[in-house]
N, CA, C and O atoms as a Tinker XYZ file with bonds, in Angstrom:
   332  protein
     1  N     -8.391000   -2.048000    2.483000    73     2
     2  CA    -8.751000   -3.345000    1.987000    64     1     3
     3  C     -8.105000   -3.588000    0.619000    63     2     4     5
     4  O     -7.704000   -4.679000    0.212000    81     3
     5  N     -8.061000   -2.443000   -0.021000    73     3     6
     6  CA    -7.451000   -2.925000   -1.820000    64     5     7
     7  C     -5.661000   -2.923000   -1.449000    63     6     8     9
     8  O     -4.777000   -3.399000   -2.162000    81     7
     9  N     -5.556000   -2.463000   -0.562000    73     7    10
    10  CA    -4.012000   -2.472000   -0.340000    64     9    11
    11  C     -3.445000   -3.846000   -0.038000    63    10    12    13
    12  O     -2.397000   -4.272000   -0.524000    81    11
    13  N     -4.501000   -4.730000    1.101000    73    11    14
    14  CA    -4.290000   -6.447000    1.340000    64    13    15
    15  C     -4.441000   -7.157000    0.602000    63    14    16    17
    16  O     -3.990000   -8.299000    0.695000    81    15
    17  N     -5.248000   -6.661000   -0.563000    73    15    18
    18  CA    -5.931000   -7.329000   -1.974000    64    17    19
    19  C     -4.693000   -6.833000   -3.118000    63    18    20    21
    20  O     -3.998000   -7.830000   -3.315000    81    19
    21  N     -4.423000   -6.223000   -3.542000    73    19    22
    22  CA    -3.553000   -5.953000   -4.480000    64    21    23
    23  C     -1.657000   -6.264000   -4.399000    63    22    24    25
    24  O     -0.840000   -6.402000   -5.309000    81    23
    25  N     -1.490000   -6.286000   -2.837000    73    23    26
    26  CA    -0.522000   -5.827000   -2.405000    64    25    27
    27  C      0.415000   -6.865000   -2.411000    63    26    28    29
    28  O     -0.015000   -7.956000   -2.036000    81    27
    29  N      1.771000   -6.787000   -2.797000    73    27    30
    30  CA     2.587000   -8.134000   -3.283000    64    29    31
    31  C      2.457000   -8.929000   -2.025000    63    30    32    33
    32  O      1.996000  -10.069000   -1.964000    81    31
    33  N      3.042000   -8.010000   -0.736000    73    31    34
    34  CA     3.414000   -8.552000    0.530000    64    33    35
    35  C      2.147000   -9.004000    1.125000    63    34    36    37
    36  O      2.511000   -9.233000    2.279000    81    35
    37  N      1.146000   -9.224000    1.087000    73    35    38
    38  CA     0.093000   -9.918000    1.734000    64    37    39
    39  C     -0.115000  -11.549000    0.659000    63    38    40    41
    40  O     -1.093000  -12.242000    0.943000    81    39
    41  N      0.519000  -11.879000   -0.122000    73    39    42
    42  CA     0.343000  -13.198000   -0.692000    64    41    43
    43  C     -0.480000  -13.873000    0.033000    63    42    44    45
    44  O     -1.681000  -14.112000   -0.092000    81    43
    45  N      0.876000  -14.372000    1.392000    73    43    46
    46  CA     0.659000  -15.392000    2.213000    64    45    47
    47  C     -0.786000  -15.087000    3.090000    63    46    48    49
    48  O     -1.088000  -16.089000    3.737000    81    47
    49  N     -1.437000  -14.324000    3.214000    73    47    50
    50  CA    -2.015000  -13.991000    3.975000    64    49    51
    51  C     -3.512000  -13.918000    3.157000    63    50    52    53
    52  O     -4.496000  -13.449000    3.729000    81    51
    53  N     -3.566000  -14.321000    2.055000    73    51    54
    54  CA    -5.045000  -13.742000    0.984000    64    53    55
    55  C     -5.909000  -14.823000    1.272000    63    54    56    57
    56  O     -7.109000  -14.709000    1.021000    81    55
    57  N     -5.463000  -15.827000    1.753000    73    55    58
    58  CA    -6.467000  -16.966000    2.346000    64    57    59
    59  C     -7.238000  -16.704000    3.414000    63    58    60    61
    60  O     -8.464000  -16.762000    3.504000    81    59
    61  N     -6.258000  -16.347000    4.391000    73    59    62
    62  CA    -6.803000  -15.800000    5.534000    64    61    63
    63  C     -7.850000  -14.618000    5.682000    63    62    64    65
    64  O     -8.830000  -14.652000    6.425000    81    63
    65  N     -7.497000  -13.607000    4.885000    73    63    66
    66  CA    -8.081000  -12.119000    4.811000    64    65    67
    67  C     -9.407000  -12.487000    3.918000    63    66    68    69
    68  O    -10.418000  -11.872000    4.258000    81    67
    69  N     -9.537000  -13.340000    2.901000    73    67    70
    70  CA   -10.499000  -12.990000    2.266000    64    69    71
    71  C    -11.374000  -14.261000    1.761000    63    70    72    73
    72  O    -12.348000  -14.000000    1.055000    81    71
    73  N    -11.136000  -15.434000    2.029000    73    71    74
    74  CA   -10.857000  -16.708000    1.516000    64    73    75
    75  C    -12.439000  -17.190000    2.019000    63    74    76    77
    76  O    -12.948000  -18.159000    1.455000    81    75
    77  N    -13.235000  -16.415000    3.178000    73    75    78
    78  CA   -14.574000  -16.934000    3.149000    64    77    79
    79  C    -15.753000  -15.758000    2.314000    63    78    80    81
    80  O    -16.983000  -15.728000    2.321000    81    79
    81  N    -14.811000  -14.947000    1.697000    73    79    82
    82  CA   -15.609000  -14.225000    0.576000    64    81    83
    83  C    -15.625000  -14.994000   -0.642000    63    82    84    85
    84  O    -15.067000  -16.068000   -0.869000    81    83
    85  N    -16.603000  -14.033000   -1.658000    73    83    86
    86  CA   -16.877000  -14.325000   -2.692000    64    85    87
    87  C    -15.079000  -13.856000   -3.698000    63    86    88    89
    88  O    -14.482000  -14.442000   -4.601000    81    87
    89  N    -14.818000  -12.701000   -3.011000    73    87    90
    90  CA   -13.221000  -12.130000   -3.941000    64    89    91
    91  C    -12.112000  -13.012000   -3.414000    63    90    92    93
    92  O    -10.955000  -13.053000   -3.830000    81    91
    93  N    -12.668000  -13.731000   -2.401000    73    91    94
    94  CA   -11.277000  -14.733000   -1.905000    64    93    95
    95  C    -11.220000  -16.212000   -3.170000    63    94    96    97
    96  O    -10.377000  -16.925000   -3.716000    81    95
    97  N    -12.724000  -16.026000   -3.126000    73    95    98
    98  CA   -12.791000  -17.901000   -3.716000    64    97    99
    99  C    -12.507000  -17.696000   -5.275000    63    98   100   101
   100  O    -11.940000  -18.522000   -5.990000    81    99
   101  N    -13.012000  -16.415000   -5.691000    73    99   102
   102  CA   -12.467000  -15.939000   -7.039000    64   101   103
   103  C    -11.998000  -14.799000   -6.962000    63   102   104   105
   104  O    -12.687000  -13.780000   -6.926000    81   103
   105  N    -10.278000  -14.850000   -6.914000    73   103   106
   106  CA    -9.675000  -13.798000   -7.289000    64   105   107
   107  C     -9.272000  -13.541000   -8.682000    63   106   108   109
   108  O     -8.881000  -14.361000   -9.513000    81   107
   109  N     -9.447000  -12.140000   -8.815000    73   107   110
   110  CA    -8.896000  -11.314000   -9.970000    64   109   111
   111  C     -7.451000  -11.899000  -10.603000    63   110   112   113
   112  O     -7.229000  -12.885000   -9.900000    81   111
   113  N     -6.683000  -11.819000  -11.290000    73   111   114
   114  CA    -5.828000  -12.362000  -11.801000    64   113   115
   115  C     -4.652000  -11.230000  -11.431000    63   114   116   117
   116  O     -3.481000  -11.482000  -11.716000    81   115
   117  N     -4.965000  -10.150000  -10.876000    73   115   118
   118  CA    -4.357000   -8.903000  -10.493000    64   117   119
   119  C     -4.456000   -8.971000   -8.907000    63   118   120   121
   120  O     -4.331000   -7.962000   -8.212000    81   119
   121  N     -4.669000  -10.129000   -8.436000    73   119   122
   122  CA    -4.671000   -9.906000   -6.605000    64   121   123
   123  C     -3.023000  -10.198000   -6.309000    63   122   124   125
   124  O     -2.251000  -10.865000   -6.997000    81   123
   125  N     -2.801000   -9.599000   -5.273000    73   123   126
   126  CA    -1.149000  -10.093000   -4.756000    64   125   127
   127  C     -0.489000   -9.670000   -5.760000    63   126   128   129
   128  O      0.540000  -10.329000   -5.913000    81   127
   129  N     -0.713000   -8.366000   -6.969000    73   127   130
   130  CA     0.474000   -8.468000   -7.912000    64   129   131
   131  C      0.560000   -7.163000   -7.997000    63   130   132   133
   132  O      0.313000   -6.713000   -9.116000    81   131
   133  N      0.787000   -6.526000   -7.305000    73   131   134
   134  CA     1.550000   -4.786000   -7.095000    64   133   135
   135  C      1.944000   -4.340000   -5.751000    63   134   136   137
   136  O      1.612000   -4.468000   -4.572000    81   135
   137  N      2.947000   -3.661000   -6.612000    73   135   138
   138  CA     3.495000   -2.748000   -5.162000    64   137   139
   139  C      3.188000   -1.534000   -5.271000    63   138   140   141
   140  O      3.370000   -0.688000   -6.146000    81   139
   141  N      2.391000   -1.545000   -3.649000    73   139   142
   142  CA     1.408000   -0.429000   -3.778000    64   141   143
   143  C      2.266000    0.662000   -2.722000    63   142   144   145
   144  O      2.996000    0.304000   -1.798000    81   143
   145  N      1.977000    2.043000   -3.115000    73   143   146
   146  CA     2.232000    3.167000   -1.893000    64   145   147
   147  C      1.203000    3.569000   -1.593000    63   146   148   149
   148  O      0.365000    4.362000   -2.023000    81   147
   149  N      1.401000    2.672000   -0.465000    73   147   150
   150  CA     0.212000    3.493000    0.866000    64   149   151
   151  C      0.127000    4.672000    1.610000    63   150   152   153
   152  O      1.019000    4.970000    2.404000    81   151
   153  N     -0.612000    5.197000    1.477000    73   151   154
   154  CA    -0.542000    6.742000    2.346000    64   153   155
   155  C     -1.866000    7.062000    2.937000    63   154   156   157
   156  O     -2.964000    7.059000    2.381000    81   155
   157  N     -1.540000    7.355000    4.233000    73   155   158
   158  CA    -2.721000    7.618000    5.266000    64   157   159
   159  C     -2.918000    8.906000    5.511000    63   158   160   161
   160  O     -2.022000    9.365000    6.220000    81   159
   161  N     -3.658000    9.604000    5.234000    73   159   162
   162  CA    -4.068000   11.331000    5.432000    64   161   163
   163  C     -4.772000   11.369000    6.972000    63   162   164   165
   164  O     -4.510000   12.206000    7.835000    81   163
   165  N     -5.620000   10.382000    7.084000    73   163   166
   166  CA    -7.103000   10.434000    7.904000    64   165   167
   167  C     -6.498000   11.121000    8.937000    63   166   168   169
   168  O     -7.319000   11.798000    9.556000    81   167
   169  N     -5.199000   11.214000    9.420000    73   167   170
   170  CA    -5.014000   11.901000   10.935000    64   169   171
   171  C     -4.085000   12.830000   11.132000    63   170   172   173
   172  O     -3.228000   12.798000   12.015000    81   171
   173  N     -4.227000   13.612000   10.374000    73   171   174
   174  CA    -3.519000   14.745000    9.756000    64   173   175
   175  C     -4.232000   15.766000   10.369000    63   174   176   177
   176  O     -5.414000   16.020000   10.137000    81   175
   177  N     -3.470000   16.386000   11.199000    73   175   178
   178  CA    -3.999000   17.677000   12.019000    64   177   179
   179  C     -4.170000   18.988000   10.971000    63   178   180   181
   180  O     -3.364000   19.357000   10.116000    81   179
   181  N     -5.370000   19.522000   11.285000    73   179   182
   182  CA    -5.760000   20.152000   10.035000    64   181   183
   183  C     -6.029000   21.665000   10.790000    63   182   184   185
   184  O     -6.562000   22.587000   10.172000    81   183
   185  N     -5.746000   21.746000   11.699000    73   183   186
   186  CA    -5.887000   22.883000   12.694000    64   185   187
   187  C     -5.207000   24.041000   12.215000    63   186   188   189
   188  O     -5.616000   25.118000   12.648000    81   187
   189  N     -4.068000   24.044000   11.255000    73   187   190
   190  CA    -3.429000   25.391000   11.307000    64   189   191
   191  C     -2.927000   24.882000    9.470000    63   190   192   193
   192  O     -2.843000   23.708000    9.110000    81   191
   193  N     -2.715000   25.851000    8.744000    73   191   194
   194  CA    -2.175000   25.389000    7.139000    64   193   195
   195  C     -0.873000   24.910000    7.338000    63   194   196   197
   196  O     -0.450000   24.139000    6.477000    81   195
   197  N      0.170000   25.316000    8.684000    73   195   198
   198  CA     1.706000   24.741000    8.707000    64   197   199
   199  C      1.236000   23.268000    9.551000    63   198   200   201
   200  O      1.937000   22.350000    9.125000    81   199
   201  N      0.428000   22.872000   10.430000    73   199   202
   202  CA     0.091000   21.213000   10.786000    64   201   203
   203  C     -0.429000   20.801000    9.590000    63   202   204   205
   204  O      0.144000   19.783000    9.201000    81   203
   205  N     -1.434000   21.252000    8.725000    73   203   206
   206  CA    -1.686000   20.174000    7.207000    64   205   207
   207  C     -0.660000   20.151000    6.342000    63   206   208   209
   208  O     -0.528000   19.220000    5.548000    81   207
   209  N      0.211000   21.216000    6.404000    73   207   210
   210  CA     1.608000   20.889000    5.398000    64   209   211
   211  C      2.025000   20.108000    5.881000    63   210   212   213
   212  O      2.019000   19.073000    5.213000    81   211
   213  N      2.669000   20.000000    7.323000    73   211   214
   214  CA     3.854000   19.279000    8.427000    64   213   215
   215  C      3.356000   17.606000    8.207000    63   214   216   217
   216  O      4.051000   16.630000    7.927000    81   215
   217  N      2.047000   17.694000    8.424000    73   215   218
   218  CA     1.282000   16.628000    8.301000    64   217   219
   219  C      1.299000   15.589000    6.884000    63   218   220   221
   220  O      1.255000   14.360000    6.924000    81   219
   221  N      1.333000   15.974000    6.323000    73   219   222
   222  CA     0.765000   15.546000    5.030000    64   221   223
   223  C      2.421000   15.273000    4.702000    63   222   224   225
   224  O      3.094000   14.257000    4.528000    81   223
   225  N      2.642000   16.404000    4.709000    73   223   226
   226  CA     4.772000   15.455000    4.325000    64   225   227
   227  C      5.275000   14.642000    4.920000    63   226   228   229
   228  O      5.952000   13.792000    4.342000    81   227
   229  N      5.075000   14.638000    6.520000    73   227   230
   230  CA     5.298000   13.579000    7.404000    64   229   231
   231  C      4.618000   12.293000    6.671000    63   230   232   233
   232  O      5.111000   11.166000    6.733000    81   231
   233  N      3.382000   12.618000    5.948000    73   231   234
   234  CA     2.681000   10.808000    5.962000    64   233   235
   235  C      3.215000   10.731000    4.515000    63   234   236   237
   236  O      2.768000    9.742000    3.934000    81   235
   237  N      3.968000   11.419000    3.834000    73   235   238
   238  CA     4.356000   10.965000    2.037000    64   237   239
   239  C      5.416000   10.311000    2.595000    63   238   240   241
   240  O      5.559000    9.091000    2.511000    81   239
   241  N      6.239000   11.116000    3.214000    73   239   242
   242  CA     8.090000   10.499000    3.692000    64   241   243
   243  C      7.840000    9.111000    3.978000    63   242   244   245
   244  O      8.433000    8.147000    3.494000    81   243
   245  N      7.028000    9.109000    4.701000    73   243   246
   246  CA     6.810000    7.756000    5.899000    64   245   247
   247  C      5.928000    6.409000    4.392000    63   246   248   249
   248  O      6.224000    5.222000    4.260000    81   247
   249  N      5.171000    6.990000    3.774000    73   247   250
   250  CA     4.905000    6.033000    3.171000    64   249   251
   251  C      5.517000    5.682000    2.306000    63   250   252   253
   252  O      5.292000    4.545000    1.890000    81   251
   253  N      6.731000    6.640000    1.548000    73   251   254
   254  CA     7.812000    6.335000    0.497000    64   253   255
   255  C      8.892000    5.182000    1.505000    63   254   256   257
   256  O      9.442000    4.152000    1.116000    81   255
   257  N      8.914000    5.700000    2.637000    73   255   258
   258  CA    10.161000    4.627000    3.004000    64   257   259
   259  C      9.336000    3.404000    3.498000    63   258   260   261
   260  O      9.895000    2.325000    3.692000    81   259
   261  N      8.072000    3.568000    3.690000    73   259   262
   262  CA     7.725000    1.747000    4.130000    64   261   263
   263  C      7.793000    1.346000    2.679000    63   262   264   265
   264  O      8.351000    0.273000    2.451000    81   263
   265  N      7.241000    2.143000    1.498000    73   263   266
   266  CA     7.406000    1.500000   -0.002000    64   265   267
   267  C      8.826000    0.701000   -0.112000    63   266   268   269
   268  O      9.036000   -0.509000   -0.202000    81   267
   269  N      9.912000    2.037000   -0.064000    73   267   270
   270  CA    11.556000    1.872000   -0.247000    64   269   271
   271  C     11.575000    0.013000    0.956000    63   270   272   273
   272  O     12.207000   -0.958000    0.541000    81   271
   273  N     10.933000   -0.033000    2.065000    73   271   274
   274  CA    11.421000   -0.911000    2.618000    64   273   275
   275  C     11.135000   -2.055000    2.402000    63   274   276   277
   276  O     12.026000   -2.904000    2.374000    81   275
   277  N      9.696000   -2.414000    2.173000    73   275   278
   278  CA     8.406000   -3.100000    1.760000    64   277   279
   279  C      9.362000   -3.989000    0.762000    63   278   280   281
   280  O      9.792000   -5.113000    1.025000    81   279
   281  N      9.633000   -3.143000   -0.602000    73   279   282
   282  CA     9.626000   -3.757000   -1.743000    64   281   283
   283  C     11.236000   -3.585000   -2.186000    63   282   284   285
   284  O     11.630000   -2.916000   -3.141000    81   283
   285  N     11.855000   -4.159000   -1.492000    73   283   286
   286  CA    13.286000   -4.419000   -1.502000    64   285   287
   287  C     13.949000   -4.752000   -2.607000    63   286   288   289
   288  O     14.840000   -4.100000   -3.150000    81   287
   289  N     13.433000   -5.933000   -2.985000    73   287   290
   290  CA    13.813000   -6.920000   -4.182000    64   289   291
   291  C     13.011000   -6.275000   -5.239000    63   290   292   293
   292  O     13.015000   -7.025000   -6.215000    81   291
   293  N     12.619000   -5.666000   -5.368000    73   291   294
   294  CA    12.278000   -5.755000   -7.111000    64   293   295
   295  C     12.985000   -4.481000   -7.576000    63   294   296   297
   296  O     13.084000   -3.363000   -7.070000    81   295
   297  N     13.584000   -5.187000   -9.056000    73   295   298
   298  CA    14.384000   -4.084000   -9.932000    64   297   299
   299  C     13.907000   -2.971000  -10.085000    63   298   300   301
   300  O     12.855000   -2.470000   -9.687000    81   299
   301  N     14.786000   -2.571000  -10.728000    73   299   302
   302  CA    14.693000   -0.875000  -10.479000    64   301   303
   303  C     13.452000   -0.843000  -11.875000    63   302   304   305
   304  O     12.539000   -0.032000  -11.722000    81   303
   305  N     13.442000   -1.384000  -12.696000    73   303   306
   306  CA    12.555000   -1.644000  -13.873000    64   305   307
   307  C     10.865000   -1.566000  -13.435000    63   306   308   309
   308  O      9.933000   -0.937000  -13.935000    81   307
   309  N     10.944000   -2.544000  -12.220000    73   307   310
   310  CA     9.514000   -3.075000  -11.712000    64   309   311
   311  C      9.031000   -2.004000  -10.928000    63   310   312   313
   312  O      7.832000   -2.043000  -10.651000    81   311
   313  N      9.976000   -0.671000  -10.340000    73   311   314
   314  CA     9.520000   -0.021000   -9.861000    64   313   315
   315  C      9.200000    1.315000  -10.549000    63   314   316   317
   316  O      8.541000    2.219000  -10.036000    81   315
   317  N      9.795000    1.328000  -11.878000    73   315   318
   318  CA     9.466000    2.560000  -12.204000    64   317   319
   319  C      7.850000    1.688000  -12.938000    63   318   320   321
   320  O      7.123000    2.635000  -13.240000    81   319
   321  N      7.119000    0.374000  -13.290000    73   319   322
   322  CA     6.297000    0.119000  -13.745000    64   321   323
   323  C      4.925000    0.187000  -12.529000    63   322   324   325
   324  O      3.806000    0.694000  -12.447000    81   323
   325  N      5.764000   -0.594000  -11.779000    73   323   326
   326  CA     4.560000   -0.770000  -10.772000    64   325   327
   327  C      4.303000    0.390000   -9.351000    63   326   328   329
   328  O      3.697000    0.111000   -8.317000    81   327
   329  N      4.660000    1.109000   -9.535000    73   327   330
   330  CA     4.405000    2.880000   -8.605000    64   329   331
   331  C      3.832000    3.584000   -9.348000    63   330   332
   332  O      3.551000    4.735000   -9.016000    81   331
């Protein structure tokens, strides 16, 4: 949820997602204004210490390149601020 709320790439979409809440009708002055790296652990096979390593690097890689893909346009400046 703070990822649709914070997240540059959901702009268009903050009406929709949140707009019959109380955080839709008053947003923060910080909604829609970062680029966030998302990373999902929750399904990370935890069965053996080489599946939670395998695991867990698989979901950093994967969330650095949806970041790298996500957030195309912004300078190299905005990214060493906003990561």
């Amino acid at each position: 949820m703070l990822w649709h709320y914070y997240g540059l790439e959901f702009t268009e979409q903050f009406a929709q997602l949140f707009g019959n809440y109380y955080i839709g009708e008053h947003p923060t002055p910080k909604a829609n204004n970062y680029a966030i790296l998302y990373l999902e652990f929750s399904r990370i096979d935890t069965t053996t210490r080489e599946s939670t390593f395998e695991g867990f690097l698989g979901n950093v890689v994967s969330g650095v390149h949806r970041f790298l893909n996500t957030y195309t346009t912004l300078s190299k400046s905005d990214k060493k601020t906003n990561t």
